[in-house]
C-alpha positions in Angstrom: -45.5 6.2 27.7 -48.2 8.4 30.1 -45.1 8.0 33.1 -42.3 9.0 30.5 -43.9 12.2 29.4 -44.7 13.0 33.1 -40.9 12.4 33.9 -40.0 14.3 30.7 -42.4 17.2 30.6 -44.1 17.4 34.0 -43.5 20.2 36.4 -42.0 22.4 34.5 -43.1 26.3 35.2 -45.4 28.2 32.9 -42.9 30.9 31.7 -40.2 28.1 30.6 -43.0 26.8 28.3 -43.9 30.6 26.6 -40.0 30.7 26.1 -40.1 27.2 24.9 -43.5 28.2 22.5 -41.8 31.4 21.3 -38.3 29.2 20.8 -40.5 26.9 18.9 -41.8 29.8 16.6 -38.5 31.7 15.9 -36.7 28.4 14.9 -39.6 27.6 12.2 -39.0 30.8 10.5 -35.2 30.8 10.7 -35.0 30.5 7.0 -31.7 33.2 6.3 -28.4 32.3 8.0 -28.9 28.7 7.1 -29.0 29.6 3.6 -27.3 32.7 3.7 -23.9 31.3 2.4 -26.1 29.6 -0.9 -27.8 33.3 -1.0 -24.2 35.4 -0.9 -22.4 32.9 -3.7 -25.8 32.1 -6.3 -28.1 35.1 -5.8 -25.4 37.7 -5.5 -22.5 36.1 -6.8 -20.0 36.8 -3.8 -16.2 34.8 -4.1 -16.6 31.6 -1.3 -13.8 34.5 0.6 -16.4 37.1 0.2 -19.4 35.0 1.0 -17.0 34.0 4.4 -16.5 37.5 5.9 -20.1 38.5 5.3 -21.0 35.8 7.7 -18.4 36.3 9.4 -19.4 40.1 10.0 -22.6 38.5 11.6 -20.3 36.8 14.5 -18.8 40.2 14.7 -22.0 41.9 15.8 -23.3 38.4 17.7 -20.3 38.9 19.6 -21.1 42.6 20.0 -24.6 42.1 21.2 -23.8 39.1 23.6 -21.6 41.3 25.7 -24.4 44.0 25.3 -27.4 41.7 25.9 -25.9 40.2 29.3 -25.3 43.6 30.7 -28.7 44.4 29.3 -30.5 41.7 30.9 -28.5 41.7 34.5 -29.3 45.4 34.6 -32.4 46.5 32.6 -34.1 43.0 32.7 -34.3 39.9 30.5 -37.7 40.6 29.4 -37.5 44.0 27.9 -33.8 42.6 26.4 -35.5 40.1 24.7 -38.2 42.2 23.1 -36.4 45.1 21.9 -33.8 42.6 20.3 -36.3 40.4 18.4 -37.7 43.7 17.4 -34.6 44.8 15.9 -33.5 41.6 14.2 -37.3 41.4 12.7 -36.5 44.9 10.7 -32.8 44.2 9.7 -34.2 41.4 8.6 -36.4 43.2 6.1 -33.9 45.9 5.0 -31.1 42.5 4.2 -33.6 41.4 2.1 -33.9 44.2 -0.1 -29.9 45.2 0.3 -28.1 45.1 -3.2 -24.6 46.4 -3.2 -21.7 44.9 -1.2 -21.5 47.1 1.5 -25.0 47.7 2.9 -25.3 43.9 3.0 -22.4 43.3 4.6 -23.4 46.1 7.2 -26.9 44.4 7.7 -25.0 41.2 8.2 -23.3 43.1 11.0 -26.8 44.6 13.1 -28.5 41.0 12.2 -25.9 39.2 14.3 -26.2 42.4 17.1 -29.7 41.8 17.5 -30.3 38.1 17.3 -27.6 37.5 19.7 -28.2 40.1 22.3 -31.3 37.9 23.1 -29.5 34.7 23.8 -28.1 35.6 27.6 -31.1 36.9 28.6 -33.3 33.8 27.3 -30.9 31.6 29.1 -30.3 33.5 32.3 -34.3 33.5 32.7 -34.5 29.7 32.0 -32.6 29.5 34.3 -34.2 31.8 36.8 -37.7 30.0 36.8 -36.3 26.3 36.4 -35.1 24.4 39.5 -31.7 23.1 39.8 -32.7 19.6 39.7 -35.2 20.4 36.7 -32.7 22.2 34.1 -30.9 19.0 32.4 -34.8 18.1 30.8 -35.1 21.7 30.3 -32.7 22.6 28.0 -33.1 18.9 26.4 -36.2 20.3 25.9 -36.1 23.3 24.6 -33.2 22.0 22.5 -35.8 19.9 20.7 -37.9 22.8 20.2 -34.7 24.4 18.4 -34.0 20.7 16.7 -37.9 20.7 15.1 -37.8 24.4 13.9 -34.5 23.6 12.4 -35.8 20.6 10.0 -38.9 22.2 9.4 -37.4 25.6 8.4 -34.2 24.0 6.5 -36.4 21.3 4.3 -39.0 24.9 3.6 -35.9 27.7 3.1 -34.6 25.0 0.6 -38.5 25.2 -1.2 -38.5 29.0 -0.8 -34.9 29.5 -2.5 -35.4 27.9 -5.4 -38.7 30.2 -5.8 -37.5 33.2 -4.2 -34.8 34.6 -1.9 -36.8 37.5 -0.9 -39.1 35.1 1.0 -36.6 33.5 3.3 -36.3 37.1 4.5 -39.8 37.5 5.1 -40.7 34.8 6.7 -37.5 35.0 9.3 -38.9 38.6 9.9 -42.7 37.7 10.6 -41.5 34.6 13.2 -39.3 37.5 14.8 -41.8 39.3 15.2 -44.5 36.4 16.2 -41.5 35.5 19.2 -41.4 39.2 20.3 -45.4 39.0 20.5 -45.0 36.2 23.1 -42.5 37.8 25.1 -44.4 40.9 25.2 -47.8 39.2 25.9 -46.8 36.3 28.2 -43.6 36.5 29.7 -43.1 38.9 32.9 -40.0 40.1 34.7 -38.3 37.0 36.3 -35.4 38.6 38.4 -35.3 42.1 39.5 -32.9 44.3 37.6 -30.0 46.0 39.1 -30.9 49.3 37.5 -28.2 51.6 36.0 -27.6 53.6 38.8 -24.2 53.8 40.7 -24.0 52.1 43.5 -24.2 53.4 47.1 -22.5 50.7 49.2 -18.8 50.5 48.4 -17.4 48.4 50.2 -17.2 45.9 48.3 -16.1 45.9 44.5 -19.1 45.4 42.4 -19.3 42.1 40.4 -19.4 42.8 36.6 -17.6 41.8 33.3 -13.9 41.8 34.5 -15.5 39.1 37.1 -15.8 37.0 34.5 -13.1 37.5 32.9 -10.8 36.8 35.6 -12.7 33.2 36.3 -10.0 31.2 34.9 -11.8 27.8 35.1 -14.5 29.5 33.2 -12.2 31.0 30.6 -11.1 27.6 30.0 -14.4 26.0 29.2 -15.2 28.8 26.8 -11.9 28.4 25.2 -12.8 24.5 24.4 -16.3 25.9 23.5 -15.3 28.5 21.1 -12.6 25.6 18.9 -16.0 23.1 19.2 -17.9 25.9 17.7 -15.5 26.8 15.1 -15.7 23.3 14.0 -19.8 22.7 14.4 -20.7 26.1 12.4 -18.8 24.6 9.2 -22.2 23.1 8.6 -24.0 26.9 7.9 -21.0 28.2 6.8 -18.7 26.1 4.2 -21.4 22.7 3.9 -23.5 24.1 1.5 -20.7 25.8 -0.6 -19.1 22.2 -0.9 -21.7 20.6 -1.7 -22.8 23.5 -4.4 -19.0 22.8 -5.5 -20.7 18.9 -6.0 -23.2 20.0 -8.3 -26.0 19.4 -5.7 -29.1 22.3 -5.3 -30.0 24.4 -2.4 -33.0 22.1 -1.9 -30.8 19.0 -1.6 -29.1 21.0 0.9 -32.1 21.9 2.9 -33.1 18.1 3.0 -29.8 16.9 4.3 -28.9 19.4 6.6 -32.8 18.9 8.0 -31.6 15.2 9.1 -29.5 17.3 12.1 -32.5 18.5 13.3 -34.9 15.6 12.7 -32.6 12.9 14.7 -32.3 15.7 17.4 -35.8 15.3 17.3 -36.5 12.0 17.7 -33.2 11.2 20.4 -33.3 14.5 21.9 -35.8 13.5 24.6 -34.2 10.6 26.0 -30.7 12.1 25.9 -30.9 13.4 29.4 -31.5 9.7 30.6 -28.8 8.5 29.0 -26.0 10.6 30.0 -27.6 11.5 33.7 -25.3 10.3 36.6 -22.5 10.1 33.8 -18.9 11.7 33.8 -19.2 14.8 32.0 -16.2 16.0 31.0 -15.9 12.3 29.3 -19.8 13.0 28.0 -18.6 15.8 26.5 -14.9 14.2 25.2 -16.9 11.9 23.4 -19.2 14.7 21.9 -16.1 16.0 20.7 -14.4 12.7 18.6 -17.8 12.2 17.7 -18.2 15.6 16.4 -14.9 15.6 14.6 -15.4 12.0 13.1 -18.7 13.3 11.0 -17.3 16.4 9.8 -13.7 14.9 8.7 -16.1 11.9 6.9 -17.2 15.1 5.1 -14.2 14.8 2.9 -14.7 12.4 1.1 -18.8 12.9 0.3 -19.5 13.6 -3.1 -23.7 12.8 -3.4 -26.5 13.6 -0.8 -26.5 10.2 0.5 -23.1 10.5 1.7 -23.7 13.6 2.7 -26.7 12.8 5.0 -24.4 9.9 6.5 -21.9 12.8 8.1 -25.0 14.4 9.3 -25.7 12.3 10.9 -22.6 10.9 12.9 -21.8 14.9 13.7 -25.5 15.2 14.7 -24.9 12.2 17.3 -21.8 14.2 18.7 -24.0 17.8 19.2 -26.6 15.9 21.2 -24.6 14.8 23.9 -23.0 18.0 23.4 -26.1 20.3 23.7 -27.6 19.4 27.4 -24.2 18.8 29.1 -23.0 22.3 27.9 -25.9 23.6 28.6 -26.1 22.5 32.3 -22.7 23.2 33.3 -22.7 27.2 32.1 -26.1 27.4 34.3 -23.8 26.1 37.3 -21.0 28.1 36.7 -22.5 30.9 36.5 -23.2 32.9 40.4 -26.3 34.5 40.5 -26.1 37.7 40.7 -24.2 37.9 37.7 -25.8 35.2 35.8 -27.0 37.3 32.6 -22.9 38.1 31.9 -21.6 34.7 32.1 -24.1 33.8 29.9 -23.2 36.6 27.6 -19.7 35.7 27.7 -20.3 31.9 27.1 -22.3 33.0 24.1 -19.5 35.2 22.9 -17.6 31.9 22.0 -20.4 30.9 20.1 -20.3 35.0 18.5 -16.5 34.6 17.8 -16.9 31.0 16.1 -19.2 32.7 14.0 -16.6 35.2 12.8 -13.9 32.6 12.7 -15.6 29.6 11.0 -16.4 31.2 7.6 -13.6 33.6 7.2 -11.0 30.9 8.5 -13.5 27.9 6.5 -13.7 30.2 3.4 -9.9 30.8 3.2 -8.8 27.2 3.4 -11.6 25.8 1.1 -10.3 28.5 -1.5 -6.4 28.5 -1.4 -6.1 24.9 0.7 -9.0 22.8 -0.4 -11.7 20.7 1.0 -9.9 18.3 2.3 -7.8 20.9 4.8 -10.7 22.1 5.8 -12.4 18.7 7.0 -9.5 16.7 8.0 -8.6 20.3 10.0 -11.6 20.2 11.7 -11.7 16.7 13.1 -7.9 17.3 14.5 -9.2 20.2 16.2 -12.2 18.5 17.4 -10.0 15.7 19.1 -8.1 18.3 20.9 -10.9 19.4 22.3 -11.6 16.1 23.6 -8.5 16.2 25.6 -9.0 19.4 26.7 -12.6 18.2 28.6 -10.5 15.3 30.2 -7.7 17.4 31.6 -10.2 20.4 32.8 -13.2 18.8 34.0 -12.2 18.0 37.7 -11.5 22.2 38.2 -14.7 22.6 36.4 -16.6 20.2 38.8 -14.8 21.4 42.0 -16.2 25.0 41.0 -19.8 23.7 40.6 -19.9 22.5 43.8 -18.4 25.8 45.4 -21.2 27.5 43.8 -23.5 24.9 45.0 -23.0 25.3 48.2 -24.3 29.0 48.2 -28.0 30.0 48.2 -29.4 31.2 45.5 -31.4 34.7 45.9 -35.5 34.9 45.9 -36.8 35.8 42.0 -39.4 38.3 41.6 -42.9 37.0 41.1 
């Protein structure tokens, strides 16, 4: 056991484990989005349509403040990114709580998914900065985990808070915002020097930027399968809770179900990266994908929490292999001097599911039915399985371009 958590946890730098301690922190208190859909449809008595586009206005403004945070962080730092975002999200967070009418809620929904995902590039780009090449599958596993054991704690505790009061999932997300802003602000320095605003003088060369990215088409392709495996995975925030409201089941029921994800992340998380190291990856993450799609089309035909928990739970199995792979292979697409962009663009898929999962999810619950939506999602889930097959040698060839080039001194 003493040589396992050596291999697991040893030798890690000190800033990965403030970002990990601060991950660890924000998770806990992530109370709202997981219940927001429960919130919009009970509390405020939005149409399952309704209830769709106000979630989906948060992917609007994620995807906004992706773009934004990896220019941000490539240019004016990660660490000051990260602060002034979780500062931001804290206070929306307050004034969504206390929002009443239609629109200012739907606005909120908007600036909450601006500031909570402008600090996603530049936590991963400076993960990445500080952890060695040969140290990053472990360290996203393990700051995965920390995601995975705020997730059960704060979905089992949202459920308790709902049923007493709404107001306080609010709260609570806004004081763990603000406790993860505290820790950047406190522990975390600088960990690449930023480019600065300023034009540059040498132009010789075009500079790299956004339209770099953009014309990566090995990297477009890998976001494409990302952004259909997202669509699918963000069902579970989006239309799960709805269905099983529609079931006759409580938002505490809910909570306790949906904390299963998080609590077999938990316990399996950790040896993950042993299991899958050496292995294919584009067939790792194929078999993610049929995985993936097998839990959530199972979802059609639950009708009680037990059922319920069992598609957890096969869907949960399909994001762990998921989770590290993914996570390793943007880090080693991504050149370095341009690392806080691809990150923000690679996050953008994640912003655009976010849009595209509840307004797509909400339309075809409403005029198709459940069992569309569910059988719909594990077809689209097994094309993204042959997508990873057919692209992964392109994908690997790239990696090993980029290897091949040194990597330039961080600040310290």
């Amino acid at each position: 056991m003493r040589s396992w958590l050596r291999e697991t946890t040893g030798g890690l730098p000190t800033t990965f484990w403030y970002l990990w301690t601060g991950t660890l922190v924000n998770r806990l208190g992530s109370f709202v989005m997981i219940f927001m859909a429960i919130y919009l449809t009970s509390e405020r008595h939005f149409t399952q349509t309704q209830a769709g586009l106000v979630i989906g206005f948060f992917g609007a403004g994620s995807a906004i403040g992706v773009m934004v945070g990896g220019v941000l962080a490539d240019r004016w730092g990660r660490r000051p990114t990260l602060f002034t975002a979780h500062l931001g999200a804290a206070t929306t967070l307050l004034v969504l709580g206390f929002a009443r009418d239609r629109w200012t809620i739907t606005l909120c929904a908007l600036v909450l998914g601006f500031f909570t995902d402008a600090t996603r590039p530049a936590f991963q780009a400076m993960m990445v900065d500080v952890v060695p090449q040969r140290d990053r599958l472990r360290a996203f596993s393990l700051n995965y985990w920390a995601i995975n054991l705020g997730f059960a704690f704060a979905a089992v505790l949202a459920g308790l808070a709902a049923q007493a009061d709404f107001l306080l999932l609010f709260l609570v997300d806004a004081t763990t915002t603000l406790l993860t802003a505290g820790i950047i602000f406190v522990k975390v320095r600088e960990t690449r020097r930023p480019q600065g605003f300023a034009r540059r003088r040498d132009t010789s060369a075009p500079a790299a930027g956004l339209h770099t990215v953009f014309a990566d088409r090995v990297f477009l392709g890998f976001l494409l399968l990302n952004l259909l495996t997202a669509v699918v995975f963000l069902q579970h925030i989006s239309m799960l809770p709805i269905a099983m409201g529609q079931d006759g089941l409580s938002p505490s029921t809910f909570g306790w179900v949906i904390a299963l994800n998080g609590v077999l992340i938990v316990a399996g998380q950790l040896f993950v990266p042993r299991l899958i190291r050496g292995r294919d990856r584009s067939r790792t993450l194929a078999v993610a994908s049929l995985v993936t799609g097998l839990g959530f089309g199972l979802t059609v035909v639950a009708d009680v929490p037990w059922v319920y928990a069992v598609t957890v739970l096969i869907w949960t199995l399909g994001e762990m292999l998921t989770s590290p792979s993914n996570a390793t292979l943007i880090a080693e697409l991504s050149p370095a001097s341009i690392r806080g962009r691809y990150q923000g663009v690679f996050s953008l898929s994640w912003s655009a599911a976010a849009f595209l999962a509840p307004t797509l999810g909400g339309f075809v619950m409403e005029h198709a039915g459940n069992s569309a939506l569910w059988l719909g999602a594990a077809g689209i889930a097994a094309v993204v399985a042959a997508g990873q097959i057919l692209s992964g040698p392109s994908r690997e060839r790239r990696v090993a371009a980029l290897a091949a080039k040194p990597e330039p001194v961080l600040v310290t």
